[in-house]
N, C-alpha and C positions, 0 to 999 in steps of 0.2 A: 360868489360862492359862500354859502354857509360854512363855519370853523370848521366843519369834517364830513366828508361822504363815505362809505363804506360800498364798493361795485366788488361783483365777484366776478370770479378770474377763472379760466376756462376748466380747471384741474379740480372747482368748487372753492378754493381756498378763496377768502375774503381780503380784498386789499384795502386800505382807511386812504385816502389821497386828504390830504389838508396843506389850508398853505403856508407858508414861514416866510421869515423875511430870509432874503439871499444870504446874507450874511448869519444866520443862525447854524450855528455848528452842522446838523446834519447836512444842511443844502450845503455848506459848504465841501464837507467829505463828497457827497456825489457830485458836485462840481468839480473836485480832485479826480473823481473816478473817471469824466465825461473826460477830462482834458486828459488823462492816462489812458483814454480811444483814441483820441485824434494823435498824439505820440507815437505810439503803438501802428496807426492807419497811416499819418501824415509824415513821421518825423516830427513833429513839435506841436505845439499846444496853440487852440484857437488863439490868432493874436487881434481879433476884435474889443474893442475898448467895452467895457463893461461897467456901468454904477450901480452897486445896489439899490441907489434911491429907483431907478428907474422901475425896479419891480414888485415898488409899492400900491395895494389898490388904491385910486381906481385906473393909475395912469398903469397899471405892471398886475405882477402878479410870479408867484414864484411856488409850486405846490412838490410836497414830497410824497411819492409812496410807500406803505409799511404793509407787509404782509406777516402775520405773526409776531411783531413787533419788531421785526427786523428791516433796515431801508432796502425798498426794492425795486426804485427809482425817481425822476424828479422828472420837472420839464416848466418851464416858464411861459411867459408873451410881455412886453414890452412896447409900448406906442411907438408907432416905428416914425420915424422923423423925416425920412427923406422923400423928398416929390419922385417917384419912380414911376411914376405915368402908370399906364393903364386902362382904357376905355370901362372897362367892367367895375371897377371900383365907384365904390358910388359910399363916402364918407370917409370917416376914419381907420387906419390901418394897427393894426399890429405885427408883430415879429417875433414867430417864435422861436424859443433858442433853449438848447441843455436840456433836448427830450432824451433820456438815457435809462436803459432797464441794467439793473446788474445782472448778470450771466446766470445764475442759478433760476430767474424769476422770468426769464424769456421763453417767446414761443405757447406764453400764459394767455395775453389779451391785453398785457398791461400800458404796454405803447399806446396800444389804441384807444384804452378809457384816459390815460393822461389824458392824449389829445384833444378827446371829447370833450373835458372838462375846461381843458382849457380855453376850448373856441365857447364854449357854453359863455364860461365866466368873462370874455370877451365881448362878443355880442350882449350879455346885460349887463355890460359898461357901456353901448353904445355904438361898438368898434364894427364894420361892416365889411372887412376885406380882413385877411392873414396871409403873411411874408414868411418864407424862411429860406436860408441857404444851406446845402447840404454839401457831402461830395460825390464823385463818382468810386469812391475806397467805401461807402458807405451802401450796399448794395439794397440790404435789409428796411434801412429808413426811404431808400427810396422808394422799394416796394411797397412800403406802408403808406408813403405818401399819394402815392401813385393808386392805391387800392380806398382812399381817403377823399379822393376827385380833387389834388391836387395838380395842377398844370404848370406849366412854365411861363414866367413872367422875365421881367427883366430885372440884369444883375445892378448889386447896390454894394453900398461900403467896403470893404477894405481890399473884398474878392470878387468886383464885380467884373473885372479882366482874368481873374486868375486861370489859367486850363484845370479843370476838371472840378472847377465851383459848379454847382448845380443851383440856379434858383425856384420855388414852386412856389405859388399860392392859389388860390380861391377867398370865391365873397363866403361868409358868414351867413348863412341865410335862414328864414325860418320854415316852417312845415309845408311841404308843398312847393318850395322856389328850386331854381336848378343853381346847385352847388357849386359844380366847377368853372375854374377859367379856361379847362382845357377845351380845344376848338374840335 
């Protein structure tokens, strides 16, 4: 991904998505914000082990949204490490994590250009499948996921027994190929 894209957002407003390292103050406020969901939805905050380094390119990636110069969400991917099988995968995986729109900027489109970007900037690193876990308190990401041609794959790290972890992904693919893992 180029240092900034500018995609506009369904209401015309202009949103700048660019990416920071995890640790640079903004990501981290909406990292505060995404864990102040899961609290809010869960009871307590993602307890998945996290390192900044990992969401360095080319092995990571870590982007924020600004619409009018205010943060108006974020969303990552990460090489995802674990052999979680799957006939359909065909290369290297990622894992996406701390896709979050703040409440004033939802219902825009902006989940959905994250995403796009992110599997974009994925794919030319190489990467050919995408992971992520969600939950069933989480209704809206799942829609979006589900509206996205993401399917159910098998569970992994810390939640992959937990009742009401949801896992989803699909291959990466380029113009023309079929998207989803869903059957």
């Amino acid at each position: 991904m180029s240092t900034s894209v500018e995609r506009r957002l369904r209401d015309g407003r202009v949103a700048r998505l660019r990416a920071v390292p995890y640790d640079d103050p903004l990501a981290r406020d909406l990292v505060a914000r995404v864990q102040q969901e899961y609290v809010d939805r869960y009871g307590g905050p993602d307890e998945a082990a996290v390192d900044p380094a990992e969401f360095v390119p080319p092995a990571g990636l870590f982007l924020v949204a600004e619409v009018g110069g205010e943060a108006a969400g974020c969303g990552a991917w990460r090489r995802h490490t674990e052999d979680d099988g799957g006939p359909e995968r065909e290369g290297p995986v990622v894992e996406v994590k701390r896709v979050y729109v703040v409440p004033a900027f939802r219902r825009l489109g902006l989940a959905q250009l994250l995403v796009a970007e992110l599997e974009d900037s994925a794919r030319a690193a190489g990467y050919r499948s995408v992971v992520l876990n969600s939950g069933d308190r989480q209704p809206e990401a799942l829609a979006l996921y589900e509206a996205l041609g993401y399917g159910p794959v098998p569970g992994y790290g810390i939640y992959a027994d937990e009742a009401g972890a949801v896992f989803l992904g699909r291959r990466l693919t380029g113009p023309g190929e079929e998207r989803s893992w869903a059957s």
